[in-house]
N, C-alpha and C positions, 0 to 999 in steps of 0.2 A: 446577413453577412455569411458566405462561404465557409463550409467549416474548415477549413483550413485554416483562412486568414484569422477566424477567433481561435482559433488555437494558437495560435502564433503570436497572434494580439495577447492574449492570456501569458504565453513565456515572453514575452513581453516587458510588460508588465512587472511580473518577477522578477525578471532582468535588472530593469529600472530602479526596482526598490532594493537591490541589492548593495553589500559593500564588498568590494573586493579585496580580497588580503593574497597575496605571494607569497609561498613559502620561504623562496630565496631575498623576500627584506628581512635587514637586520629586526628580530625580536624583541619586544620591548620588554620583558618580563613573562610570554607567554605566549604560544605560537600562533593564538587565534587571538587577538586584540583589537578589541569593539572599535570602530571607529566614531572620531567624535559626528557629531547631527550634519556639522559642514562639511567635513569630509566624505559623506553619505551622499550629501547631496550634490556635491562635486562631481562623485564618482555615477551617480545617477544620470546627469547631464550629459556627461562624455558619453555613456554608453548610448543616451538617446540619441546627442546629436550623431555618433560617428552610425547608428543604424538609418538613420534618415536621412543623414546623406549617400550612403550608400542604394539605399533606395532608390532616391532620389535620383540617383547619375545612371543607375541600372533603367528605371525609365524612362529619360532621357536618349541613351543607347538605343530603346526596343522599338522608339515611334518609329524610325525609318529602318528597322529591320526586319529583315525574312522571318517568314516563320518559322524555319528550323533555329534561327540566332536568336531571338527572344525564348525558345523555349532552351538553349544554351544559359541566356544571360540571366535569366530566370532559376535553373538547376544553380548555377554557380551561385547566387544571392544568398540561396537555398543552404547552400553549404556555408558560407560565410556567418550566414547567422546563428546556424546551428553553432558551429565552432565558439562564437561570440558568445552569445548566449548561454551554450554549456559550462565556454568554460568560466564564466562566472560564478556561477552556480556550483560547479565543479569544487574552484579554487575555497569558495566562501564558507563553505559548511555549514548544518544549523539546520533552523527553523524552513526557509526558503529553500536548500538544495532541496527539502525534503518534499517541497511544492514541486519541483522537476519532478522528483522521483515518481510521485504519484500522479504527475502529467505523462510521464513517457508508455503508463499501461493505458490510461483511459482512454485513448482515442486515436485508432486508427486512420483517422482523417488527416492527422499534421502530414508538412511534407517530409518525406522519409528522412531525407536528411537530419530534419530536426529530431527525428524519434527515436533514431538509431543512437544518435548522439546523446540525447536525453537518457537512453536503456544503459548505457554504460555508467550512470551515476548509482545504479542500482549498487554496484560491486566494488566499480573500480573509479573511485572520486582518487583524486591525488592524495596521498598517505604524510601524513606529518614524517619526520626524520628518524630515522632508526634509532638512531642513542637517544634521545629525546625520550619514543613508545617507548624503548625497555627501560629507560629512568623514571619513566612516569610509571609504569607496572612495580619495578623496587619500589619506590616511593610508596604507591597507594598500597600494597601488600604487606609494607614494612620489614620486609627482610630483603638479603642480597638475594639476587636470582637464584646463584649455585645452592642456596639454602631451600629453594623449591622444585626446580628442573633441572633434571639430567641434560635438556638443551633447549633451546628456545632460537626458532629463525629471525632474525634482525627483521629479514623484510617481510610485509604484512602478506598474506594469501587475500584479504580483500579490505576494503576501505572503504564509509561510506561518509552518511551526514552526522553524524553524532560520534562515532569513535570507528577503527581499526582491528583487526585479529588478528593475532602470531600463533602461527604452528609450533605445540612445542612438547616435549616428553616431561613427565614427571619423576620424580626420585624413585617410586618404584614400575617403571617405566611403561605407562597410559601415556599414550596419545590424547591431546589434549588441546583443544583452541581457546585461545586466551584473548580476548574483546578489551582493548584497553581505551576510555574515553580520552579525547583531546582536551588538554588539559584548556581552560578559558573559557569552552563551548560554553556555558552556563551564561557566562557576562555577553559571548557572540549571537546568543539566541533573544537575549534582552534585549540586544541593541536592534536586532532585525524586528521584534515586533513591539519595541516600546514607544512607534507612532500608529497604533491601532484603529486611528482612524482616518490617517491617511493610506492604509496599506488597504481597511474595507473600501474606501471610497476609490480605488483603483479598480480594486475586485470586480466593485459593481458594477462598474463603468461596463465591462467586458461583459458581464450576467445580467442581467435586471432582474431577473428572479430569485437570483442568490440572497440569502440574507448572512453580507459579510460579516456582521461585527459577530455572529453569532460562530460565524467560521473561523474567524481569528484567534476569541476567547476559545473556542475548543481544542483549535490547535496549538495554544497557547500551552493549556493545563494538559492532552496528553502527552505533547514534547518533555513536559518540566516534568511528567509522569518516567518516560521513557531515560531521565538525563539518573537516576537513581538504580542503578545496575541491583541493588538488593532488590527491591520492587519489581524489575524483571526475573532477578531468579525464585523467587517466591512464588511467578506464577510461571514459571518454566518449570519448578519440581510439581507444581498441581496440575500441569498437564504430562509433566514423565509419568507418574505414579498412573494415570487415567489412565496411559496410552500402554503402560509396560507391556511387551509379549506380542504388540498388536501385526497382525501379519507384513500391513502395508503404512503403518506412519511410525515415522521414527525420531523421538522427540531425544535430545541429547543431552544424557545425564548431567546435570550440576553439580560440580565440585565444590563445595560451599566453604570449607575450608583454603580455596587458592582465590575466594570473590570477595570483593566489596563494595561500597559504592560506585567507583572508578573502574573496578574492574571484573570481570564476569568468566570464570572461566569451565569450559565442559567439556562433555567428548566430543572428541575429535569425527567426522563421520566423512570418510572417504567416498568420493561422489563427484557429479558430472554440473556445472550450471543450469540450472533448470530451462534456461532458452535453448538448448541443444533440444529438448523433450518437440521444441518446435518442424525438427527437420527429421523428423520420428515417422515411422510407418502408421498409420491410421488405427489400428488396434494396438499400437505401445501408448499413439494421443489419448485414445478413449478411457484407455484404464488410469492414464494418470490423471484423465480430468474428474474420473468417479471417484480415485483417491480424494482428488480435493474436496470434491463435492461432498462426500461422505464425511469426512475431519471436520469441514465446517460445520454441517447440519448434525450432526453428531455432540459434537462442542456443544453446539446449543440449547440442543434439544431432552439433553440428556446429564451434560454435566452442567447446563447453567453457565457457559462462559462463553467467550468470544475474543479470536486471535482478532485482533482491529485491523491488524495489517495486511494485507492479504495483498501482497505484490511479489512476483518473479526472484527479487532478490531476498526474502527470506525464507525460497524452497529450496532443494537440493534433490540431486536426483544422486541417492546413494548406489552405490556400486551392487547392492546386495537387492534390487528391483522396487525397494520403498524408496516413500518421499519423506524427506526430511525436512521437517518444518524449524526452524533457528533463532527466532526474535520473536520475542514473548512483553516486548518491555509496551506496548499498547493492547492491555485485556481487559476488556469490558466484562465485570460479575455481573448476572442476573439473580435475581430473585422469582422462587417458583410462577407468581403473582402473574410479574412483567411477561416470562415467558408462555403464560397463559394469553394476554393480552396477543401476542405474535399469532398461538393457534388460534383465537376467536375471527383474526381477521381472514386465514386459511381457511377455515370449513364456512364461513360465509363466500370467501370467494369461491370455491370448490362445489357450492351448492347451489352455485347461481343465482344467489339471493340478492337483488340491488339494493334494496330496504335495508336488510338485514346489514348486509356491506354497512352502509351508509349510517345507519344508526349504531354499529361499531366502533366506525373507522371515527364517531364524532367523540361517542366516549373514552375511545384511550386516547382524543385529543393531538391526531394527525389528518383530523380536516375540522375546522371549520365550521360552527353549527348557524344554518341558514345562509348556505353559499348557493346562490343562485345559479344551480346547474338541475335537471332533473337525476333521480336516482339513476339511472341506465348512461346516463354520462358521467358519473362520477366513480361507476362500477368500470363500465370501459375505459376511465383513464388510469386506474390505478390496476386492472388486470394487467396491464405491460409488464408493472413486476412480480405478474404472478404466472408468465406467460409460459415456464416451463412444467409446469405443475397442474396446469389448468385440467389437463385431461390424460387417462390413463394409455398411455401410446409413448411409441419414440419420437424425440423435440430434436433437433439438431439447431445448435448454439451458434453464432453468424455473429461478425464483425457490427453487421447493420443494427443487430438487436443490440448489442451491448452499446454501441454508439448511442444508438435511437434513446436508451434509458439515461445515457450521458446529457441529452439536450432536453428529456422530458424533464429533469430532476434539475437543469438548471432556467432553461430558457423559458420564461414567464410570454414573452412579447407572442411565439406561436402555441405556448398549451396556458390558456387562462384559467382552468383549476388549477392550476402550480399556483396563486395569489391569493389561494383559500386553504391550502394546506399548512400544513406546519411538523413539526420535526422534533420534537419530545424530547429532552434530555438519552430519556428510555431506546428511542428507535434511534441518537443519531449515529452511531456507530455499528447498527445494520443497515445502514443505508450502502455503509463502504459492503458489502455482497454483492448488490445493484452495480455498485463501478469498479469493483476490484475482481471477485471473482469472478464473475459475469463476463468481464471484459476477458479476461486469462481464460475461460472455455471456448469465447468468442474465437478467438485466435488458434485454436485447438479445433478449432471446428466440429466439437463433440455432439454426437449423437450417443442418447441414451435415455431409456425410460424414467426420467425423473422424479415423475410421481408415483410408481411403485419405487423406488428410491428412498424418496420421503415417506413412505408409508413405513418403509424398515424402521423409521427412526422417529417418527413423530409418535411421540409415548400415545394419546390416544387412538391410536390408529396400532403399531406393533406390530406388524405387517411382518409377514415370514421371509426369508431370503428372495430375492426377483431375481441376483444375477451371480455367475460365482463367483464374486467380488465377496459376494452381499455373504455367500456360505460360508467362507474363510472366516469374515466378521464376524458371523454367529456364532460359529467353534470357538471363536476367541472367548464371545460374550460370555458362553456357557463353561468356560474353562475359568475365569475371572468369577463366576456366582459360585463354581464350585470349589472355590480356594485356591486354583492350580496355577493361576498366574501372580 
């Protein structure tokens, strides 16, 4: 299949299993209300037939046309479904926008239309009603607004799948962003995945190597993770305190006194959408993608943790030349242990060892013992993800590579070690590096040495500064051991 059409097929799919709610129907009690099983499947149907018939007439159309008019009737289809499909998605909120949101970075393959379309859920999902968000912030706060901000804007600065933010000043007047959840999402995200095996059985349809139910239950538990505003600020002040002082990340203070479960409020951080970073001179692309690169491996390597999310919509390009990282509510803790288990599989791969790889990669129980491949096949299928790091030189990052680890990590039918592997509790949330990050350098087209990189930061390795990125960091480090930050 063309990657386009399974990409499409995949938003699809989602499409299908979605329910649709309007903001402008009358409310029944709550602005997101589950709809019942039949109304689900009502609203499934419609969507499928009215894209199949449009299909369907756009083919019709193309047999006896030129070829400049089929690649007309073709663009327009293009646009139509994106529109369809997003705004679904869009309108729906939940569990499944949030399947959009994490389809519109991974893969440059879809037709533009649909991606462009898809990249706008990241920020700008359609926002519940202004009196509404500031009734639900009084509400979940338990006092009147005027009793906590000097002002507060009605309308949201962004909106996504899970809740909204208002720009607002406080009584001793901080600037301040206030994340308020929609009030229902809870009972809207149950209804989206409380047919778990009809939504894998979709899934699979589209992957064969996917192992959905395993996708569902995960996305299940970090959603119901993320829907607990305390539990993200908890690990949003364990990454402020980490990062305080740091020259290039800038993690925004938590106000813990104006959060709760519903509601999350921090600093404020004046700044630019991080997809602007795209239309950037080649040395502004490079240094933002070694910020990334650095915050992630850094995080991991060093404090034990991991942002899960790692998509366009929870960066920020602040005004002051850092990146601002903003959504903490999916963090994966490690244990020293585990993050050993990550190096063992680096310095085998790093040493060229297929053996060594292989009798590894079997014990921390991410292949398979007695998968019929020889060791030097099972070293080259899994070097792909180790493809930047392999060797000490500059790698430059490409659409193709981050796509290519897209179809390796799903597509069973053309890489048959994909049906020997498996995916650890432990590794599945580095996996999202492979299709998140990966992808967002992909697009950045960054070039950079990234195994002296990794060297700065893989604790057994402690590698001295490679770049002046890397000297600024160490000023930091060594101002941090000596008390100073």
């Amino acid at each position: 299949m063309r990657r386009s059409t399974r990409v499409g097929a995949v938003l699809g799919v989602v499409a299908a299993a979605v329910w649709v709610r309007r903001w402008s129907q009358p409310p029944s009690g709550s602005p997101i209300e589950a709809l019942s099983t039949a109304q689900r499947r009502t609203e499934m149907a419609r969507l499928l037939a009215r894209r199949a018939a449009d299909r369907g007439f756009t083919r019709a159309r193309s047999r006896l046309a030129s070829d400049e008019t089929r690649r007309r009737l073709q663009a327009d289809l293009e646009r139509r479904e994106a529109e369809d499909v997003v705004g679904a998605l869009g309108e729906m909120k939940g569990a499944l926008m949030k399947l959009g949101q994490m389809a519109s970075y991974l893969d440059e393959g879809m037709p533009e239309p649909m991606r462009e379309a898809l990249a706008g859920l990241r920020a700008d999902a359609p926002p519940m009603p202004s009196d509404l968000a500031l009734t639900e912030i009084e509400r979940s706060l338990g006092r009147p607004l005027h009793e906590m901000f000097a002002a507060i804007d009605a309308e949201p600065i962004a909106a996504a799948s899970i809740g909204q933010v208002h720009r607002a000043v406080t009584l001793d007047g901080r600037e301040v962003a206030v994340k308020v959840q929609y009030p229902g999402i809870a009972r809207a995200i149950a209804a989206d995945l409380d047919n778990t095996e009809r939504l894998a059985m979709l899934l699979g349809m589209v992957y064969p190597g996917l192992n959905p139910e395993e996708l569902v239950e995960e996305l299940r538990a970090r959603i119901n993770e993320e829907l607990d505003y305390r539990h993200e600020a908890k690990n949003q002040i364990l990454f402020a305190d980490y990062y305080d002082g740091h020259p290039h990340v800038w993690i925004p203070a938590v106000h813990e006194d104006l959060s709760t479960t519903n509601v999350l409020t921090t600093e404020f951080v004046p700044g630019r959408p991080f997809e602007e970073i795209y239309r950037a001179d080649r040395a502004e692309r490079e240094r933002v993608a070694e910020i990334l690169y650095r915050f992630v491996f850094r995080s991991l390597n060093r404090q034990y943790v991991f942002n899960g999310d790692p998509h366009p919509g929870n960066y920020l390009l602040a005004d002051d030349g850092r990146v601002a990282f903003l959504d903490f509510g999916l963090v994966k803790h490690f244990e020293q242990q585990e993050v050993e288990q990550f190096a063992a599989l680096i310095r085998a791969m790093i040493d060229r060892d297929p053996a060594e790889f292989r009798r590894t990669a079997e014990e921390v129980n991410v292949l398979r013992p007695g998968a019929p491949f020889e060791d030097q096949d099972i070293f080259d299928w899994f070097a792909s993800y180790y493809e930047l790091i392999l060797d000490d030189e500059p790698v430059t990052v490409t659409t193709d590579y981050s796509v290519g680890l897209l179809y390796q990590t799903f597509d069973a039918k053309t890489h048959a070690i994909l049906k020997h592997t498996n995916v650890p509790p432990t590794f599945a949330l580095i996996q999202r590096i492979n299709l998140g990050l990966f992808s967002i350098l992909g697009q950045l087209g960054a070039t950079a040495n990234w195994r002296a990189i990794s060297e700065e930061l893989w604790v057994w390795t402690d590698a001295p500064p490679s770049t002046p990125l890397g000297e600024e960091e160490a000023a930091w480090v060594a101002r941090r051991a000596a008390g100073a930050v």
